[in-house]
N, C-alpha and C positions, 0 to 999 in steps of 0.2 A: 504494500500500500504506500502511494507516493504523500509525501510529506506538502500542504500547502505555504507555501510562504508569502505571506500578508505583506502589503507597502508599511503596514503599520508596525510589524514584528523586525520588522529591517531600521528604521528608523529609531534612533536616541530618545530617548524619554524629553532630554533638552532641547534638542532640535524639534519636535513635538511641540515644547510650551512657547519658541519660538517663533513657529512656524502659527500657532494660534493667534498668538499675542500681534503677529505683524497682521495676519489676516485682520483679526477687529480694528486695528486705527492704519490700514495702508492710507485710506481715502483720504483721511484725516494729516497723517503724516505728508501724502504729496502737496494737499493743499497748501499746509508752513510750508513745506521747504519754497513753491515757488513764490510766495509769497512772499519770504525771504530774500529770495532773487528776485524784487521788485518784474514778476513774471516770466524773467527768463526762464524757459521749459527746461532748455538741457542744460543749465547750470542747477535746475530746482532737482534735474531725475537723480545729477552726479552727485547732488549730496544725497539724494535717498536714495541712490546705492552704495554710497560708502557708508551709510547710518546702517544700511541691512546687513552689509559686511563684517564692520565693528562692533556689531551687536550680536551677529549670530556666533563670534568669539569670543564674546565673553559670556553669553549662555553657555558655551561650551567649559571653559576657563571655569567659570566661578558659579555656578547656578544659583548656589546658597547664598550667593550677596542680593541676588535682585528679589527683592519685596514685592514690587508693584511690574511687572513685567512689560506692561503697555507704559506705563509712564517711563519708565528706562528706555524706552523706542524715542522716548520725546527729547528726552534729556542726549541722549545719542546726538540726535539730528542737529541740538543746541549746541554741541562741542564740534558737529561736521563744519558745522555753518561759523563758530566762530575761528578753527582752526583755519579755515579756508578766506576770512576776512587777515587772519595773521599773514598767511602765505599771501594774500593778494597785497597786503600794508609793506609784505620784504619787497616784492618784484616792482612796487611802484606801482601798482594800478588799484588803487582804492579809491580813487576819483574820478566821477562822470563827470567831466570839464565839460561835456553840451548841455549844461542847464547850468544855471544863472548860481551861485551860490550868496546863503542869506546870510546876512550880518548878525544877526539878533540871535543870539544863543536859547529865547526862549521861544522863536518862533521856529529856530532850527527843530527842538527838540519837541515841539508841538506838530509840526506837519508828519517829517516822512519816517519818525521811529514810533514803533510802539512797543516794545518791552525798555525794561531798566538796562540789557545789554546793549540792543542797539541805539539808546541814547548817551549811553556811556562812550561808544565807537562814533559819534555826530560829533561831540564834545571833543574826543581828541582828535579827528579829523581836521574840525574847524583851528584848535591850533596849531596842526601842521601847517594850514594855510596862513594864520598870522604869524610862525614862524620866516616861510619862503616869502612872504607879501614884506616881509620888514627886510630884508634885503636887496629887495627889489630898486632900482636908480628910481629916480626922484620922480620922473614923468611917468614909468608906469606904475608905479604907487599912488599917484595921482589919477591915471585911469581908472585905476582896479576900486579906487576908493568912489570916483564918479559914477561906474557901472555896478559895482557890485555892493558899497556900502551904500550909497544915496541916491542905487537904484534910476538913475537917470536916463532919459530914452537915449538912443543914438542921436539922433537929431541934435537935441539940446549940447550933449558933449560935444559934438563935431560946430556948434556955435560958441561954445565956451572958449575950446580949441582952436578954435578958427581953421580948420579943416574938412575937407568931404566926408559926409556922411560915409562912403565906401572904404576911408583910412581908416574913420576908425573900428568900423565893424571887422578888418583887418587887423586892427592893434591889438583888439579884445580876443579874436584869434590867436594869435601873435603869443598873448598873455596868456591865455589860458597853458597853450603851450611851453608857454617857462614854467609857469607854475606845476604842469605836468610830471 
C-alpha cells in the first residue's frame, strides 16, 4: 500500500504560520508598501518582496520570538522601507528635485508624511537642504530663497532679476541640480 504525501505533511509547521499570517494582510501589506512609494508599483512590490523574504527567515530562525505574527509582517515592511530610504540617503537620491520644496517645517511635516518615521526623515531631509542651500554663492541662494522660501512665481523673479522668464526657469533647473 502506497504511502500518500500531503502539501501539508511536507511543509514546516513555521512556514505554515507564515504562509497564513502573509495570506491574511498580503492586500493590506501591498497597499503600505506602495503607498510608501508615494505609488510607485515596482519600488512598493520590491519592498514586499524583501519584507516576505526577511520574514519568512526569521519565522524560520526564531518562531518563538514572534507574538503577533501578522503584525511582524508590518513591522518587517517598516524596516524594508526604512533600510531602503538609508540606502537611497548613501547613493544621493532621497530627493524628488521636480516638485517645489517647502520652507515651513510645519507644513513640510503636515502634507506629504504620515507616520512619526517619515516625518522624522522630512525633518532631516529639509536640513540636508539648509545645509547645501548655505553654501550655495550668493545669487543662487538668493534664487532658491525667491523660489522656494517666498515661493514666488517665475514671472515676478525674472522682474526682480531683470531677466527672461526662460533664464530663470533654467536657473531653478540649474539649482535644483547642485542641490542634487
Amino acid at each position: 500500500m502506497e504511502a500518500t504525501i500531503h502539501y501539508k505533511d511536507q511543509v514546516a509547521p513555521d512556514d505554515r504560520l507564515f504562509e497564513a499570517s502573509w495570506r491574511a494582510v498580503q492586500d493590506e501589506l501591498k497597499r503600505r508598501a506602495i503607498r510608501r512609494a508615494r505609488g510607485n508599483q515596482d519600488l512598493g512590490q520590491e519592498w514586499l518582496s524583501a519584507t516576505a523574504i526577511k520574514a519568512l527567515v526569521f519565522f524560520r530562525r526564531s518562531p518563538e520570538r514572534i507574538r503577533d505574527p501578522q503584525g511582524f509582517l508590518f513591522l518587517v515592511l517598516d524596516h524594508v522601507f526604512l533600510d531602503s530610504l538609508r540606502r537611497s540617503k548613501r547613493e544621493g537620491r532621497l530627493f524628488d528635485y521636480s516638485v517645489d520644496i517647502e520652507h515651513d517645517h510645519q507644513a513640510l511635516l503636515a502634507a506629504p508624511c504620515a507616520s512619526v518615521t517619515e516625518q522624522a526623515e522630512c525633518v532631516e531631509r529639509l536640513e540636508q537642504v539648509k545645509e547645501q542651500v548655505a553654501h550655495l554663492p550668493l545669487l543662487q541662494r538668493r534664487l532658491f530663497e525667491m523660489r522656494f522660501v517666498d515661493d514666488l512665481p517665475y514671472l515676478q523673479i525674472a522682474e526682480e532679476l531683470h531677466i527672461a522668464m526662460p533664464l530663470v526657469r533654467k536657473r531653478v533647473q540649474l539649482l535644483r541640480a547642485v542641490l542634487r
